[in-house]
C-alpha positions as CSV (number, residue, x, y, z in Angstrom):
1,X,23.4,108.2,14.7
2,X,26.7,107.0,16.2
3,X,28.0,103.4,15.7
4,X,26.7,102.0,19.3
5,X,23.3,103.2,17.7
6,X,22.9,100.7,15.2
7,X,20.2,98.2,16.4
8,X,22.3,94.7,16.4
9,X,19.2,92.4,15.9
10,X,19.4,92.6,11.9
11,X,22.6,91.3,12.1
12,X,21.8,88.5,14.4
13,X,18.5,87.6,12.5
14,X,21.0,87.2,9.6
15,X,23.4,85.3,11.3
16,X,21.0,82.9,13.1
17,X,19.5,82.7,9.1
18,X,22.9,82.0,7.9
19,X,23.4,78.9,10.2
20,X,20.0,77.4,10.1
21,X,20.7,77.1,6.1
22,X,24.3,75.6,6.7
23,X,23.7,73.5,10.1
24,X,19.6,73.3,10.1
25,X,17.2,73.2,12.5
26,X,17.6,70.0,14.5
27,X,17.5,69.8,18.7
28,X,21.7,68.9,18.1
29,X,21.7,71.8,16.2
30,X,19.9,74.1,19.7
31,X,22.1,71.9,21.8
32,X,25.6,72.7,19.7
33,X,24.5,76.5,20.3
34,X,24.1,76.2,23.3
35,X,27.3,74.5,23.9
36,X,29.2,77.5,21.8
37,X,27.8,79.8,23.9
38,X,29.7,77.7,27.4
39,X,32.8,77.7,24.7
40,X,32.5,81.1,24.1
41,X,32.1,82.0,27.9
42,X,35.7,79.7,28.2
43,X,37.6,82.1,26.1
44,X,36.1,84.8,27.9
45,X,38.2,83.3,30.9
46,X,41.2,81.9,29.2
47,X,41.6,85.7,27.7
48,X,41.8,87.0,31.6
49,X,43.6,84.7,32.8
50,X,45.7,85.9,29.9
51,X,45.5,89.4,30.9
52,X,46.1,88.8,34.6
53,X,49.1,86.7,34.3
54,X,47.9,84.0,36.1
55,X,49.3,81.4,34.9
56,X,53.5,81.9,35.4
57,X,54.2,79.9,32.8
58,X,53.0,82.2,30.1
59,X,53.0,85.5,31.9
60,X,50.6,87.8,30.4
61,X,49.7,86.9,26.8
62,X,46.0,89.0,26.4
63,X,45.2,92.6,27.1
64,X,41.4,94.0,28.4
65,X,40.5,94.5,24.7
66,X,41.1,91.1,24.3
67,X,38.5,90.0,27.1
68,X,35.8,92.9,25.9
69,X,36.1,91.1,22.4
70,X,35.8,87.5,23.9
71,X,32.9,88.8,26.2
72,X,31.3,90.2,22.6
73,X,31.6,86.9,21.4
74,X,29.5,85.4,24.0
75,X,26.9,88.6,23.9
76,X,26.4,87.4,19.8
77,X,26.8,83.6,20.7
78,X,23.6,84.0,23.1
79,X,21.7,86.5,21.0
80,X,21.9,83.7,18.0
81,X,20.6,81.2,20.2
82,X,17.8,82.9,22.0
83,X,16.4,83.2,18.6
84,X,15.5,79.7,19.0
85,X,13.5,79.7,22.0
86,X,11.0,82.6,20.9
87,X,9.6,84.7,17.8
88,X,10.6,88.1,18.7
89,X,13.7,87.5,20.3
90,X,14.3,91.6,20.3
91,X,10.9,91.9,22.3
92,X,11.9,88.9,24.7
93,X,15.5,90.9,25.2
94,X,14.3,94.0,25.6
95,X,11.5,92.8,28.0
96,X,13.9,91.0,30.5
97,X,16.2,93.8,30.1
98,X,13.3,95.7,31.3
99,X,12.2,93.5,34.6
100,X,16.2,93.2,35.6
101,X,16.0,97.3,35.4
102,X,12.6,97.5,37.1
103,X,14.4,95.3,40.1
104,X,17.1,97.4,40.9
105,X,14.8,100.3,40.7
106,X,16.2,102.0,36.9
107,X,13.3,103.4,36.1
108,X,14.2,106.6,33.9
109,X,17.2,104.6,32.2
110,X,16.4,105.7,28.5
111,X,15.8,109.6,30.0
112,X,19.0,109.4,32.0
113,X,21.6,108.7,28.7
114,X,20.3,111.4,26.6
């Protein structure tokens, strides 16, 4: 099994675990996700901006592994809180996954990468 094998939901059980016994459960706490997860999606831009050199000022101060990480950091910011809106938040995933495939007609997607 390769590294991009490894199913990430373990990890993001334990991590949504981990801040529910440091911050709770409260609605600020679902709001304060929520909120990291527009943060998150900032950095994401700030970081190509960076990598574009749009801003003269500064030049170019981030490279495209710099966005890809930011962009992982919103993928895990959203997994951790979707796991408060449902009880199988893999099965929710993997079901929307499935209808946004089914839409644009990617029917044989799991036959295709093997």
């Amino acid at each position: 099994m390769s590294r991009s094998d490894i199913d990430p939901w373990p990890t993001i059980t334990a991590l949504t675990a981990w801040l529910d016994g440091s911050n709770g459960g409260s609605e600020h706490e679902t709001a304060m996700r929520l909120m990291k997860l527009a943060e998150e999606t900032g950095e994401v831009m700030q970081a190509y901006i960076g990598m574009t050199g749009q801003n003269p000022r500064k030049g170019v101060t981030h490279t495209a592994t710099d966005v890809a990480d930011e962009l992982c950091d919103v993928i895990v910011t959203a997994m951790v809180a979707l796991c408060r809106f449902t009880d199988d938040p893999n099965a929710h995933f993997a079901g929307k996954l499935r209808r946004i495939a089914d839409r644009v007609n990617l029917t044989d997607v799991e036959n295709a990468s093997g």
